[in-house]
GUTOR-204979 format. One record per residue (C-alpha): residue number from 1; residue in three letters; x, y, z. Coordinates in steps of 0.2 Angstrom, whole numbers, padded with zeros to 4 digits. Layout:
% residues N
> num:residu:u:v:w
> NUM:ALA:X:Y:Z
...
% end
This chain:
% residues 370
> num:residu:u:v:w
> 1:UNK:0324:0364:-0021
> 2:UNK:0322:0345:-0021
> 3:UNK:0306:0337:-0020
> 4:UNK:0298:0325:-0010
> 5:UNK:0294:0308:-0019
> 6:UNK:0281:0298:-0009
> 7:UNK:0284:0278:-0008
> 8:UNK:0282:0272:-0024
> 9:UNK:0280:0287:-0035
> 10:UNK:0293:0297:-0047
> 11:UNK:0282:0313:-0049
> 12:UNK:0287:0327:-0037
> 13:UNK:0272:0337:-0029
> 14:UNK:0269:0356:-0030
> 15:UNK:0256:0365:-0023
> 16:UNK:0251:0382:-0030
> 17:UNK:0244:0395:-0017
> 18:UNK:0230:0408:-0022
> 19:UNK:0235:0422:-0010
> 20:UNK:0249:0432:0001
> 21:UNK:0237:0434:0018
> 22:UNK:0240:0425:0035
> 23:UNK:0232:0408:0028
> 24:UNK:0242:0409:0012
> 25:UNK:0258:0411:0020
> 26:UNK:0255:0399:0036
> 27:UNK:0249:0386:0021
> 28:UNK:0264:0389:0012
> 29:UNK:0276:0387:0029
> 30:UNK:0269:0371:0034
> 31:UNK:0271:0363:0016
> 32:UNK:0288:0368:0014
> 33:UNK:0293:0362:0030
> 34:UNK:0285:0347:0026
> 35:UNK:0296:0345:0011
> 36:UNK:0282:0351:-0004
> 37:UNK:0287:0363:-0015
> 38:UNK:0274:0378:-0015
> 39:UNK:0272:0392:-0030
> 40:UNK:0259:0407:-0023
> 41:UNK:0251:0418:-0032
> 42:UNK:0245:0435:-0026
> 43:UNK:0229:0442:-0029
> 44:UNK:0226:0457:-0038
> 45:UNK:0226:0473:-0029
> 46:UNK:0215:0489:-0031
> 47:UNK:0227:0505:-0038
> 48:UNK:0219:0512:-0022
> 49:UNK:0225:0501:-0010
> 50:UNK:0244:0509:-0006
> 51:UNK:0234:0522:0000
> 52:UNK:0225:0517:0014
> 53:UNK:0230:0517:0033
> 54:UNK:0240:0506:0040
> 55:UNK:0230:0489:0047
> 56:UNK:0231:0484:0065
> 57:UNK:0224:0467:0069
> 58:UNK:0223:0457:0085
> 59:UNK:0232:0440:0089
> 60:UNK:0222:0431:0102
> 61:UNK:0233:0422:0117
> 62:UNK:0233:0406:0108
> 63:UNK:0241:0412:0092
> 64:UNK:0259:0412:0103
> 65:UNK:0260:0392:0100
> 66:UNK:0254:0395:0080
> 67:UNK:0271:0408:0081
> 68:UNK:0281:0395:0088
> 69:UNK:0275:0382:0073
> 70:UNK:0280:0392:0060
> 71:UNK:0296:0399:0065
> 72:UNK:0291:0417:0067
> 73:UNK:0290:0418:0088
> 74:UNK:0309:0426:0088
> 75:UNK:0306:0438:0075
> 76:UNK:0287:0442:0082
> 77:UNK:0293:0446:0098
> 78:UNK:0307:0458:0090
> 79:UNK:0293:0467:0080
> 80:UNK:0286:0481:0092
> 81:UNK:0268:0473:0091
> 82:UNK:0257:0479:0107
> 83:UNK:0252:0469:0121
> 84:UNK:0234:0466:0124
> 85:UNK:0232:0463:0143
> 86:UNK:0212:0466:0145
> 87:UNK:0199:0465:0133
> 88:UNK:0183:0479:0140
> 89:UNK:0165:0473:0133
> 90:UNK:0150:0485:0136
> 91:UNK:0139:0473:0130
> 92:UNK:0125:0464:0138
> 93:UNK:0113:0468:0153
> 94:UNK:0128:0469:0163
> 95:UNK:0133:0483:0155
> 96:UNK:0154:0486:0154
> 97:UNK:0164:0472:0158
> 98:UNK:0183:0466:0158
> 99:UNK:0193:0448:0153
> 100:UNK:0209:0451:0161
> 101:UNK:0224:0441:0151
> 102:UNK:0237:0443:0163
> 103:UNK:0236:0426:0170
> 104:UNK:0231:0416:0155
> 105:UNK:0242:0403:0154
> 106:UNK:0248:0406:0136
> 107:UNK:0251:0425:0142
> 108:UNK:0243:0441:0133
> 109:UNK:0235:0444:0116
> 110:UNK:0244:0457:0106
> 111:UNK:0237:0473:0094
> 112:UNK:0249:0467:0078
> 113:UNK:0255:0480:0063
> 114:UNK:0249:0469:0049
> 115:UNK:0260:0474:0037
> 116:UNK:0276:0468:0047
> 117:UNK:0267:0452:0053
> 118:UNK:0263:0449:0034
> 119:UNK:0282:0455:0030
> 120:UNK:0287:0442:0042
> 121:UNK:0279:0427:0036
> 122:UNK:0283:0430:0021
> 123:UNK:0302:0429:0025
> 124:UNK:0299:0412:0032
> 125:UNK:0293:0406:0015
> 126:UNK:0307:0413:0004
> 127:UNK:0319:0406:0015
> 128:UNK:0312:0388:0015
> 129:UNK:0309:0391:-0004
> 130:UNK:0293:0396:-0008
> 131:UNK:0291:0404:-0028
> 132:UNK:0279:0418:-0032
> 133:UNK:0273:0420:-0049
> 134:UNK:0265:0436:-0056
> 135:UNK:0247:0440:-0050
> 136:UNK:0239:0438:-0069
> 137:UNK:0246:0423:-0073
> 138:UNK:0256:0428:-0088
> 139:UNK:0272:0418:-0085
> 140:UNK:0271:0401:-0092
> 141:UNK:0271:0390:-0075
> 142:UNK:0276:0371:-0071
> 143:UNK:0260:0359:-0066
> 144:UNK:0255:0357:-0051
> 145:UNK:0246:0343:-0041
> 146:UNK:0235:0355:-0030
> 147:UNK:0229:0373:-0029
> 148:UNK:0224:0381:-0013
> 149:UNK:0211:0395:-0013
> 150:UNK:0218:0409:0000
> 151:UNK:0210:0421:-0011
> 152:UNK:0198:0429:0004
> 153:UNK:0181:0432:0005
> 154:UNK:0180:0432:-0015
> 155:UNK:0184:0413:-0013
> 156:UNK:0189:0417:-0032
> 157:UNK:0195:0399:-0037
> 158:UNK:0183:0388:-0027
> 159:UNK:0169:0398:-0035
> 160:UNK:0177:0393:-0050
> 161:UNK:0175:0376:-0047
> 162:UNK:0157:0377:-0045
> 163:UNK:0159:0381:-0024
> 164:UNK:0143:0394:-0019
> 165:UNK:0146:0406:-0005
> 166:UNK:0134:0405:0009
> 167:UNK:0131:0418:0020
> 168:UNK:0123:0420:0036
> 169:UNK:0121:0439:0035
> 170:UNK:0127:0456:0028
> 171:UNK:0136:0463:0041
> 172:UNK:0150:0477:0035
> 173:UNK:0164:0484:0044
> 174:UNK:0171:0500:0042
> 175:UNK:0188:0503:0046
> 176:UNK:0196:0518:0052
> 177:UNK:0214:0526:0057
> 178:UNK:0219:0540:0067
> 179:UNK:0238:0546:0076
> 180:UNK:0235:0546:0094
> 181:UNK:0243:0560:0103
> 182:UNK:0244:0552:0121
> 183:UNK:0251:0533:0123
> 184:UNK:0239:0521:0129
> 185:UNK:0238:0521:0147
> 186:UNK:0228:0507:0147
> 187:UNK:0233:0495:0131
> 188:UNK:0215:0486:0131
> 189:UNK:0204:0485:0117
> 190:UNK:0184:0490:0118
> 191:UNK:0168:0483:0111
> 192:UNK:0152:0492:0111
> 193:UNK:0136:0489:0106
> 194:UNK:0125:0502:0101
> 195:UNK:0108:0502:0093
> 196:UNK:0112:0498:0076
> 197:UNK:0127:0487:0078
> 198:UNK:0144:0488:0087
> 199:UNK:0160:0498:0088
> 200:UNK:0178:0492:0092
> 201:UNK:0194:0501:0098
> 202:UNK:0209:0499:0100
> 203:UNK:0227:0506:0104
> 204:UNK:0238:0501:0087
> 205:UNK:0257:0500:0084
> 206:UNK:0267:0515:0078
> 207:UNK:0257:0529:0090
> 208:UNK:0240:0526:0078
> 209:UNK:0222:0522:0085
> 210:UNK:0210:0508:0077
> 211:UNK:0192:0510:0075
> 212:UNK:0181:0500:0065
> 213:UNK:0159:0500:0067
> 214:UNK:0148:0484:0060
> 215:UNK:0133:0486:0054
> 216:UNK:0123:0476:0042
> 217:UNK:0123:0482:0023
> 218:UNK:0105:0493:0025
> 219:UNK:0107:0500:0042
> 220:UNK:0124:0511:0037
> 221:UNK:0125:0528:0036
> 222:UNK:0119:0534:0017
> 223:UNK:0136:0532:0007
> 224:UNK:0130:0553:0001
> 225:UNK:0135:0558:0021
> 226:UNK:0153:0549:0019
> 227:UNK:0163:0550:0033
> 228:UNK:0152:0562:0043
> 229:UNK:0140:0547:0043
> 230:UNK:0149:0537:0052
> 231:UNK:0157:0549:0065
> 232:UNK:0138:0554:0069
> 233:UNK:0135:0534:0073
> 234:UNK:0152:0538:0084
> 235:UNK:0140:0547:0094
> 236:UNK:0129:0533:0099
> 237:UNK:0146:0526:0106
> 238:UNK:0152:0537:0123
> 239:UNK:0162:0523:0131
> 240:UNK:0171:0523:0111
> 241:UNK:0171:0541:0110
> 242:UNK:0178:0545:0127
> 243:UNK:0193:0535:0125
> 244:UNK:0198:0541:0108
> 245:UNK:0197:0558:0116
> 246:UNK:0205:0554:0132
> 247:UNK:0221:0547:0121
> 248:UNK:0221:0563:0108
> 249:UNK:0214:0557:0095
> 250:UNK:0205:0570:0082
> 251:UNK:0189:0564:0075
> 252:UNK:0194:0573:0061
> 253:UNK:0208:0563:0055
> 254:UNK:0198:0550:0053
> 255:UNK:0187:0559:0043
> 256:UNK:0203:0565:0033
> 257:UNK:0213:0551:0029
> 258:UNK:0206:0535:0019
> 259:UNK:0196:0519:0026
> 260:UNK:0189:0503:0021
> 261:UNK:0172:0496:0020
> 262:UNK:0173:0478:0021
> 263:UNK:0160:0463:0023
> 264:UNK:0162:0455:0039
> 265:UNK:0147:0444:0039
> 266:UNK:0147:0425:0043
> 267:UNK:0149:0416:0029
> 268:UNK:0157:0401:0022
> 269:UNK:0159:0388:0006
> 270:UNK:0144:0374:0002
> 271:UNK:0161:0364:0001
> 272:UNK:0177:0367:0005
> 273:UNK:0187:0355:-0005
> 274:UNK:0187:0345:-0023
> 275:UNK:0196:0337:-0034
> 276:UNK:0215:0344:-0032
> 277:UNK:0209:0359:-0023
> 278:UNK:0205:0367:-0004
> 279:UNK:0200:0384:0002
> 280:UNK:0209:0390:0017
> 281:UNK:0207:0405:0030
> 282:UNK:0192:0419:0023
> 283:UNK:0191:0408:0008
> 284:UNK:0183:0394:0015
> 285:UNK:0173:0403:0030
> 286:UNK:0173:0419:0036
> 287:UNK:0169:0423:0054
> 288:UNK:0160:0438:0065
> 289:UNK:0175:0449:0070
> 290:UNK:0166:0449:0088
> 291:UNK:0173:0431:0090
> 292:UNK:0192:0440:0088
> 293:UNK:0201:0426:0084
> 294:UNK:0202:0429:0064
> 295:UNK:0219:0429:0064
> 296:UNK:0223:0415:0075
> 297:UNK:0210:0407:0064
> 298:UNK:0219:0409:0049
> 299:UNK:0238:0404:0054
> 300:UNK:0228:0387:0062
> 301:UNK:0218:0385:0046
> 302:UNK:0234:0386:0035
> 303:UNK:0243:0373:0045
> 304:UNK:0229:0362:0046
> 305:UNK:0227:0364:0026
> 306:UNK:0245:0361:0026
> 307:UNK:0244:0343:0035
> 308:UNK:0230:0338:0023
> 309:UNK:0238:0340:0008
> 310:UNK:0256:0333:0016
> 311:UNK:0243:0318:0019
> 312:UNK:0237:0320:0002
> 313:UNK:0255:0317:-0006
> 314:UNK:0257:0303:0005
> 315:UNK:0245:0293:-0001
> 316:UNK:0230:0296:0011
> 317:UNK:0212:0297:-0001
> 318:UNK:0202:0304:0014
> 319:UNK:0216:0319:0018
> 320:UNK:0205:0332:0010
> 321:UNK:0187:0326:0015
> 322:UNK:0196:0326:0034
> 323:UNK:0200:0342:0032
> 324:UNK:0182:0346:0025
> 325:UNK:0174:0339:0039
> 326:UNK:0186:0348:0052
> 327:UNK:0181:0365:0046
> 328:UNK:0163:0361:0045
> 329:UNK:0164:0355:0064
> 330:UNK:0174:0372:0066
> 331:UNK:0160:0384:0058
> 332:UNK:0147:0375:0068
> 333:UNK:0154:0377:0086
> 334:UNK:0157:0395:0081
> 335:UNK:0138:0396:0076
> 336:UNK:0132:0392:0092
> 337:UNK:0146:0401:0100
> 338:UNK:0140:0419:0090
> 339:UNK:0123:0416:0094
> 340:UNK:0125:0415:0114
> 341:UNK:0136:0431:0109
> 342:UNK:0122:0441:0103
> 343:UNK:0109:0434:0111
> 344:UNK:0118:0441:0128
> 345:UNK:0114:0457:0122
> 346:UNK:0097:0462:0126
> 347:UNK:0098:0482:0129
> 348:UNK:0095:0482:0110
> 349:UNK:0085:0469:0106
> 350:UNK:0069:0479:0099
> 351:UNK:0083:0486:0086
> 352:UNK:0083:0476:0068
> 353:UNK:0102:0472:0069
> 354:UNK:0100:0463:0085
> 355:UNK:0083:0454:0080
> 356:UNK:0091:0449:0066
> 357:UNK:0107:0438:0076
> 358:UNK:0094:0430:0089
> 359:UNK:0092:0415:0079
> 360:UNK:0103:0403:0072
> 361:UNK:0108:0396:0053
> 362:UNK:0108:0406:0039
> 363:UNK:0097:0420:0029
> 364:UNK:0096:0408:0016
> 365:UNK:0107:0420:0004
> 366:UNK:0123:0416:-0008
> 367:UNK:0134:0425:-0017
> 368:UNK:0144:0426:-0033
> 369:UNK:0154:0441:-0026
> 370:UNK:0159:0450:-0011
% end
C-alpha cells in the first residue's frame, strides 16, 4: 500500500485501531479511503464467547446514508437483514403507542444479523488494505502516529492514558435468543416498561427471536435463580409475553440456550482524546439502548473519528480537540433527550428504577472496569 505524505513531510502516517466492532471498522474505512494506512487490533475474546446466540442489532433509518459512505449499501442490501417498519412503545401515560417508518424519508430501520454486518465491514477494510495484527501484541509492529481506542465500554487504552470512565448509572441488559416457529407477521420491534425497568423484542434474521430486559445492577433477579429469574420478570411484561407466544417462541429456549449480561448504562470518558490518541463508539460514550441508535451511532462516530485524524495528518493542531468537543455536544443532547425519555413514563414512577432516571447528570460514580 503507498502512503499518504502531507505537504512538507517524508514520514508516512499509520493509525493502529484497538478493536473489530462497527466503530473500529467504519474508523478503519474512512481512513483508508482517505489514503492512511490502518493496522487494528482485536480484542481479546472470552473461550465462552463462540458459544453464545446469535446477536441481532437494529439500524435506525439514518444509518442507510452511513451504508452508502462506507461502501457497504450493495452488499447490506443483499444480506437478508429485516425490515423494521414500526417501532410499538408501551411506555408512558398513554399507554401502547406506534412510530410508523413507512414514510420516513430515508425509508425503514432494519433488525440486522450482527455477525454478517460485522463480516461485511470487515471486507471493506481488507480490500482497501487494512492489516490485523495478533490480539496480544506479540508480533513485532511498525510505529505508528495514532491509536484509536474501539475497545468498548472497557475503554482499555484511554484508561491507560489516564482517561476515568464516568458513569451516569448501572443499568444491565440481559440478552436473550430463541427460534421462532411462526414468521413475523408484523416485523415491529416492542418496548415495555415494567416496574423494575424495561423489555425489548424483536423479530431477528434467520427465523430467531430477540429479547433483552434492563435493569439496574441491584434490582436483577438474584444471579442463584439464573434464567428462571428473569423469565419470572417476563411475567411483569404481557404485551412482551404475548408476542413471543403468538410467534412460537418457547420460553424455554431461552432458558436453554446461553445469554449475555451486559452494562448498558450511560456513561462516557472525562476525555476523549490526547496526545496521539482517540476513543471512538462505546469507548468514548456509551448510550441508553432506549435511544436505539447505537449502531448508527458508532458507524457515525467512526467516520467522524476518521476525518479528525485525516485533519490530524494534514496538519490541522485543533483536529482532535474538534472532535473532542463534537462528542461532548453529542453526549449532552442525548442527556436531555434520555431524560424527557424517562421522565415520560409515569405509571412507575414510585419504582426505584424510574426515580432514579428523573433527574439529570450523573451518580457521581467512575470506574476502572466494566
Amino acid at each position: 500500500m503507498s502512503t499518504v505524505r502531507p505537504p512538507g513531510r517524508q514520514l508516512p502516517f499509520t493509525v493502529r485501531i484497538i478493536g473489530d466492532g462497527p466503530a473500529a471498522l467504519a474508523t478503519a474505512i474512512g481512513l483508508l479511503q482517505g489514503g492512511v494506512a490502518v493496522r487494528c487490533r482485536p480484542p481479546r475474546r472470552p473461550a465462552t464467547a463462540s458459544a453464545l446466540p446469535p446477536r441481532a442489532d437494529s439500524l435506525s433509518p439514518g444509518g442507510h446514508a452511513l451504508l452508502a459512505r462506507l461502501g457497504v449499501a450493495g452488499a447490506f442490501a443483499a444480506d437478508g437483514h429485516l425490515p423494521c417498519h414500526a417501532h410499538a412503545c408501551d411506555w408512558g401515560p398513554g399507554g401502547l403507542r406506534h412510530l410508523d417508518f413507512i414514510s420516513h424519508p430515508q425509508g425503514s430501520a432494519w433488525q440486522v444479523d450482527r455477525g454478517r454486518f460485522d463480516g461485511r465491514l470487515r471486507e471493506r477494510a481488507l480490500a482497501l488494505g487494512l492489516q490485523w495484527e495478533p490480539p496480544d501484541g506479540t508480533e513485532a509492529a511498525p510505529p505508528v502516529q495514532a491509536i484509536v481506542d474501539a475497545s468498548g465500554r472497557s475503554s482499555h487504552f484511554a484508561r491507560r492514558q489516564g482517561a476515568r470512565r464516568l458513569r451516569g448509572d448501572r443499568q444491565l441488559a440481559w440478552l436473550a435468543s430463541a427460534p421462532a416457529a411462526h414468521a413475523p407477521g408484523d416485523g415491529m420491534s416492542l418496548v415495555e416498561a415494567t416496574a423494575d425497568g424495561w423489555w425489548y423484542s424483536a423479530p431477528a434474521p434467520c427465523g430467531r427471536w430477540s429479547l433483552a430486559c434492563f435493569t439496574d445492577a441491584d434490582l436483577r433477579p438474584p444471579p442463584a435463580q439464573g434464567h428462571a429469574g428473569w423469565l419470572q420478570r417476563l411475567a411483569a411484561a404481557p404485551r412482551t409475553l404475548d408476542r413471543l407466544i403468538a410467534h412460537g417462541v418457547d420460553a424455554r429456549h431461552l432458558a436453554l440456550q446461553p445469554a449475555r449480561l451486559l452494562a448498558a448504562d450511560s456513561s462516557r470518558l472525562d476525555r476523549f482524546c490526547g496526545s496521539g490518541w482517540l476513543a471512538v463508539g462505546d469507548a468514548a460514550m456509551g448510550f441508553d439502548p432506549l435511544s436505539a441508535h447505537g449502531l448508527t451511532v458508532a458507524l457515525q462516530s467512526g467516520l467522524h473519528a476518521a476525518q479528525a485524524l485525516i485533519a490530524l495528518r494534514d496538519g490541522d493542531a485543533q483536529a482532535l480537540p474538534a472532535y473532542a468537543a463534537r462528542l461532548a455536544d453529542a453526549f449532552d443532547a442525548y442527556q436531555r433527550q434520555r431524560l424527557a425519555l424517562y421522565r415520560d413514563e409515569t405509571r412507575h414512577a414510585c419504582h426505584r428504577y424510574w426515580q432514579r432516571r428523573r433527574h439529570g447528570g450523573y451518580d457521581g460514580t467512575t470506574s476502572s472496569s466494566d
